[in-house]
C-alpha positions in Angstrom: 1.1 46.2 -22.3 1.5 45.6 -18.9 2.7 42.6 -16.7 2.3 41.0 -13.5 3.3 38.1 -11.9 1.7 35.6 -10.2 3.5 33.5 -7.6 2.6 30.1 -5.6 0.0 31.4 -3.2 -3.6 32.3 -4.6 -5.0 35.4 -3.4 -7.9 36.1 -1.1 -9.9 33.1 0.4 -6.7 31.5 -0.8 -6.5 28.6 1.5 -8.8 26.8 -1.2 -7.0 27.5 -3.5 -3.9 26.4 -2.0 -5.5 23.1 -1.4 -6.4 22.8 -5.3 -3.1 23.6 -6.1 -1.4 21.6 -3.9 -3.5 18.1 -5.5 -3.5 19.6 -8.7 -1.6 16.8 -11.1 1.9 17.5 -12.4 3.1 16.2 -15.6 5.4 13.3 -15.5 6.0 12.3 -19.2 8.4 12.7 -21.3 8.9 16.7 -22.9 10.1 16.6 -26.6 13.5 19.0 -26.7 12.7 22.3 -27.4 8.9 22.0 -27.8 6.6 24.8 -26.1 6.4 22.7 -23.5 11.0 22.3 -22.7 10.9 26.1 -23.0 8.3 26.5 -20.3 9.7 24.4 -18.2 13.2 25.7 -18.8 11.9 29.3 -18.3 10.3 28.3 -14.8 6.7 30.1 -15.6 4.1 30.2 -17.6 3.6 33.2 -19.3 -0.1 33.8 -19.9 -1.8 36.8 -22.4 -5.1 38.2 -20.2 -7.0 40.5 -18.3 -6.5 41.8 -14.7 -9.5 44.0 -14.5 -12.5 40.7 -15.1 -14.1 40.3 -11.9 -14.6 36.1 -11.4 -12.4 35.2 -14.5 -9.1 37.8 -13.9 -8.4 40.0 -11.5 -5.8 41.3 -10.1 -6.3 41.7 -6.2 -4.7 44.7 -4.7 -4.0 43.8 -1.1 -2.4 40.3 -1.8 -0.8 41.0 -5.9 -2.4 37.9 -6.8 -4.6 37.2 -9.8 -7.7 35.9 -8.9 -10.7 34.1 -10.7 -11.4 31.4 -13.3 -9.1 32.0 -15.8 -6.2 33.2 -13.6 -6.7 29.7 -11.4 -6.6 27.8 -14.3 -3.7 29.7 -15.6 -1.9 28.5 -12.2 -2.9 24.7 -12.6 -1.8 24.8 -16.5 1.0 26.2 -14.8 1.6 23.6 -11.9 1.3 21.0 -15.1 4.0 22.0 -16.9 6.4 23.5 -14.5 5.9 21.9 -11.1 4.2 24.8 -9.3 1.6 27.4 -10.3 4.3 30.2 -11.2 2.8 32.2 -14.2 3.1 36.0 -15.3 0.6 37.5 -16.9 0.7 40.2 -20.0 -2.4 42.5 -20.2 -4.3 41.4 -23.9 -7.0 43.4 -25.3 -9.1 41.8 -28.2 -6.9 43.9 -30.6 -3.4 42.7 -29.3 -3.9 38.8 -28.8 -3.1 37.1 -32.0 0.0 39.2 -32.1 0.9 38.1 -28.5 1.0 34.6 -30.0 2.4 34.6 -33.0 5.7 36.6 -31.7 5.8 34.1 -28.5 5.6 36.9 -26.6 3.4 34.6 -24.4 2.4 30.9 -24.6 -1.1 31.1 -24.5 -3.8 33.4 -23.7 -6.5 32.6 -21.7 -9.0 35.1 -21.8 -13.4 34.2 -22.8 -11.2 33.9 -25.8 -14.3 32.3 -28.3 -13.4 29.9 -30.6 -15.0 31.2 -34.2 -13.8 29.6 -37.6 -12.0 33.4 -39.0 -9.9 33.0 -35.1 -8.9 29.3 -35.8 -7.2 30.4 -39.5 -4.6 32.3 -37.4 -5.0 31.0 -33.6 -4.9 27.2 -32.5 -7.1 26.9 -29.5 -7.2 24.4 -26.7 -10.7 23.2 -25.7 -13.5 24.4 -25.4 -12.7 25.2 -21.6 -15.7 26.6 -21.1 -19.2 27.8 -23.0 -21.0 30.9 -22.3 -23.0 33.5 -24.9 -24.0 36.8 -25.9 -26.2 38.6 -23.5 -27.8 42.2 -23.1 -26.9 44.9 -20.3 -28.4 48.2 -19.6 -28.5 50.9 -17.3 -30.4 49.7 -14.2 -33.8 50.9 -14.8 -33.9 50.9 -18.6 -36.7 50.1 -20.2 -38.1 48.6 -23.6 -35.3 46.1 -23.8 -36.0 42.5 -23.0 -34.9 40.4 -25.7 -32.4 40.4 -28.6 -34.7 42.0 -31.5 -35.5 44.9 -29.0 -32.0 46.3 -30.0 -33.3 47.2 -33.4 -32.4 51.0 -33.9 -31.1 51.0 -30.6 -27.2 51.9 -30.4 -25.7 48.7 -29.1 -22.1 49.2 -27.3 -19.8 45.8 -27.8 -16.3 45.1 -27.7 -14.1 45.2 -30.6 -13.2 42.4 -32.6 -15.6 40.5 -30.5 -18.4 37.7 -31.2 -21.0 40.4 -30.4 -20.6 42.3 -33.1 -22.0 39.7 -35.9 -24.4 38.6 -32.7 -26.2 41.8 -32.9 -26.0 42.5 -36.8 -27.5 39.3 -36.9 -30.5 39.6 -34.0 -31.0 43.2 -35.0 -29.8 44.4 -38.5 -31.0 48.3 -38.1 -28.8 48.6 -34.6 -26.0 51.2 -34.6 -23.0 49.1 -33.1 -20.6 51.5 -31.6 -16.9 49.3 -30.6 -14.8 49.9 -27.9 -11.6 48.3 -27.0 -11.9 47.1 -23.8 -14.8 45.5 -21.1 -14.3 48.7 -18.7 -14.5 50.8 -21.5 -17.5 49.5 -22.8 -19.2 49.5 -19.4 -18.1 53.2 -19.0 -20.0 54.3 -22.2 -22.7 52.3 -21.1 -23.2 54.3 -17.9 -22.3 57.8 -19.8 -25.4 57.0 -22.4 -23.1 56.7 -25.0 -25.2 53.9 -25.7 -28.6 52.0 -25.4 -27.3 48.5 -24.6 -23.8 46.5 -24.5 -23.6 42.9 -25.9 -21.1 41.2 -24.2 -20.2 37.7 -23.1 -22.6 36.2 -20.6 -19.5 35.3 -18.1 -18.3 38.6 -18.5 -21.8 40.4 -18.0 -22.5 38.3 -15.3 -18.7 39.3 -13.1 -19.5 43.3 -13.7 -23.1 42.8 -12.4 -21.6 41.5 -9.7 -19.5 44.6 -8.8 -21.6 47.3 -10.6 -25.0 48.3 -8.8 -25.7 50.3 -12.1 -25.6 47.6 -14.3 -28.5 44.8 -15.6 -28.7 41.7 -17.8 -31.4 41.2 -19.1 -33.1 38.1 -20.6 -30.9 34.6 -21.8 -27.7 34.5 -23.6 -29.1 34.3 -27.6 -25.5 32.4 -29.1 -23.2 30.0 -27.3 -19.6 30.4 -27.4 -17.1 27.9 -26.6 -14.2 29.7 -24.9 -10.5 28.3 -25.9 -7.3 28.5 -24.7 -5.5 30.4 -27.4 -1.8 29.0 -29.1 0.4 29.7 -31.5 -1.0 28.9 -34.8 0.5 25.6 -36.2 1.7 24.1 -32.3 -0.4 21.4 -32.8 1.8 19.4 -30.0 1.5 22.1 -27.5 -2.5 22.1 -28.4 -2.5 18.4 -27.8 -0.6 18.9 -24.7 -3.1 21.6 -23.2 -6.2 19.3 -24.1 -5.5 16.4 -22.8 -4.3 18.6 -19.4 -7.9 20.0 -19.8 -9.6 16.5 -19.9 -7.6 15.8 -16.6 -8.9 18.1 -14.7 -12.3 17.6 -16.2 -12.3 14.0 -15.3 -10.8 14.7 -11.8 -13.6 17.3 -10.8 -10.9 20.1 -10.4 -12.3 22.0 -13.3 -15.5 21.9 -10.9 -14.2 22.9 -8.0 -12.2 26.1 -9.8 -15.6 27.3 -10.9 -17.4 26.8 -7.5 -15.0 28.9 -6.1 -14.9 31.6 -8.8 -18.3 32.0 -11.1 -20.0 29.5 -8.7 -20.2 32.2 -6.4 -22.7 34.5 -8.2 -23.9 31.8 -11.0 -26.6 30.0 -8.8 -26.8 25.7 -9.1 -24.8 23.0 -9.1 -21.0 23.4 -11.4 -21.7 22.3 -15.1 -20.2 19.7 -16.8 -17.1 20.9 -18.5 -17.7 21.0 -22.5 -16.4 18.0 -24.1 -13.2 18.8 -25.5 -12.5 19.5 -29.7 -16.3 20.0 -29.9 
């Protein structure tokens, strides 16, 4: 596990950012005595599980430290909400890890593509949906024969562990030989070594390495939807409140917008979508 932290400024074209930031709302009500929220504030950060290696959604930017993308900016503005000013350290998560991260309070939320699925919610609360994607396909650049879901059949089909793509794809195509891996890098590494014919991976996801990786190809539409959640401690149905009603803020305000015009925006073509309404 591996941490970094993540001061006031935003990294790279930052200057947006800062301006989001700086109009982003604080809360002003009243904090119940050591509730998640007291201890955050008392602490001085927010302490967030995630990634620093997904290009749009977390990334960790080597020339200025800072974490940049959608997740990582709305880690800052949960952030600014509870503590005055977007001061949050982050704790690398892998699928594997998460759940524990939460239920020691080794952090106070994760926000990761973390999908909301009915086995998560018996041992996660989740805030949200903050956002919906799906399953989608990558290949090799070049690939043939793979187009759609049920192409996958007897294929070997790379995902990530403990991820939604795993029943995705013994669903679309029973005969595929799924082959985990623990991580997005390593999965797109085994998927450039052959290891593998596809990798089913969350749209968002797929759609940040394209953006970086000349090698790499999505084809066809996402074949689920998956509402992404901010992940809690199971049980902290305050704190979930407390992060929804945030959510709904910036929903209404058109910050939520405005994040992902400046993060997925940039490689998702069209106008910003609606946010998803929230607890559906």
């Amino acid at each position: 596990m591996t941490g970094c932290s993540g001061g006031e400024n935003a990294a790279p074209g930052g200057n947006k950012i800062d301006a989001l930031l700086a109009k982003a709302p604080v809360y002003s009500g009243q904090v119940k005595p050591g509730s998640a929220v007291d201890r955050i504030k008392k602490r001085g950060k927010l302490i967030i599980g995630g990634s620093q290696d997904a290009p749009l959604l977390s990334q960790l930017d080597p020339i200025s430290g800072e974490l940049t993308g959608f997740d990582a900016y709305l880690g800052k503005l949960l952030a600014r909400y509870i503590v005055g000013r977007p001061q949050t350290e982050l704790l690398s998560a892998t699928s594997e890890t998460r759940e524990p991260l939460l239920a020691n309070g080794t952090v106070d939320v994760i926000i990761q593509t973390y999908t909301i699925t009915p086995a998560r919610q018996e041992r996660v609360a989740f805030a949200g949906p903050y956002y919906r994607s799906g399953q989608s396909i990558a290949v090799r650049k070049g690939t043939s024969g793979i187009t759609k879901p049920a192409d996958l059949a007897g294929k070997t089909v790379i995902v990530g562990a403990n991820t939604p793509g795993v029943k995705a794809v013994k669903e679309a195509a029973p005969t595929a030989q799924i082959v985990e891996f623990g991580s997005d890098p390593e999965c797109l590494t085994a998927l450039k070594q052959g290891r593998g014919d596809a990798y089913v991976q969350d749209q968002a996801l797929l759609v940040a390495d394209a953006s970086k990786d000349s090698e790499l190809q999505l084809v066809g539409e996402p074949f689920t939807e998956d509402p992404y959640g901010i992940g809690l401690k199971h049980g902290d149905a305050e704190f979930q409140k407390f992060v929804e009603d945030w959510l709904r803020e910036i929903g209404k305000s058109g910050l939520w917008q405005d994040v992902w015009k400046q993060t997925i925006g940039t490689v998702v073509t069209g106008d910003a979508p609606s946010p998803p309404a929230i607890a559906s």
